[in-house]
N, C-alpha and C positions, 0 to 999 in steps of 0.2 A: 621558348623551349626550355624545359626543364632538364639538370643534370643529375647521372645519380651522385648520389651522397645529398645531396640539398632535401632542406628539411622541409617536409611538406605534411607532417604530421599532428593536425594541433591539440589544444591541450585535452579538449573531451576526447577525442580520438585516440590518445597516448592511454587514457585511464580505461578505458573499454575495453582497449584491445590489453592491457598489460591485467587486470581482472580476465578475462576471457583466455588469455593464457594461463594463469594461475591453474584456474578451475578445469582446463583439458590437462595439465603437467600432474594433479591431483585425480584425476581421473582415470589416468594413466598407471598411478602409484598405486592406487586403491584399488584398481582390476576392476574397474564399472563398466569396460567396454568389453565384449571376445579381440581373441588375439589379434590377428589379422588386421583390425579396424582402430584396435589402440593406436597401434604405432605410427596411425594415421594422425591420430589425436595428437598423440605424444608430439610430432615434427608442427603438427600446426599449431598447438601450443606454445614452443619455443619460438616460433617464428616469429608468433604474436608477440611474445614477449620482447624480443629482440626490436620488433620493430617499434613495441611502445617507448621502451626504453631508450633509441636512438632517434625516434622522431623522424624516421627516415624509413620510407615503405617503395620495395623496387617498383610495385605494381603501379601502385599510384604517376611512380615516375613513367613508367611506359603508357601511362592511360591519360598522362597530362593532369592528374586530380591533384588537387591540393586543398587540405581543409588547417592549412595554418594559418592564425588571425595574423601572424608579422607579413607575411608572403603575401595575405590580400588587400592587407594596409597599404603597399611598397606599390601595388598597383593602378589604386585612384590616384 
């Protein structure tokens, strides 16, 4: 069983998701989306970002996933 705050984010998964943030928080700035759908952008953006950066994704913890190499080490 996984808790939250434990890190379950690995390192390709940090860099995707913290680029794929980037690119919606820019997307957002730039006005490439109508109103309504940006600010959709805009929160999934940061989210992404947040979660690259912290290496720690709530969903993941409620869905049992983990794609970090230390976490599936620790299990063989």
């Amino acid at each position: 069983m996984m808790k939250f705050g434990e890190k379950n984010v690995g390192e390709f998964d940090k860099a995707v998701r913290i680029l794929v943030g980037i690119l919606f928080v820019f997307a957002f700035a730039l006005g490439w989306m109508q109103e309504p759908f940006s600010y959709l952008i805009l929160v999934m953006g940061v989210a992404m970002l947040i979660t690259g950066l912290y290496g720690t994704c709530w969903l993941y913890t409620l869905l049992e996933i983990n794609t970090s190499a230390a976490k599936s080490k620790k299990k063989k």
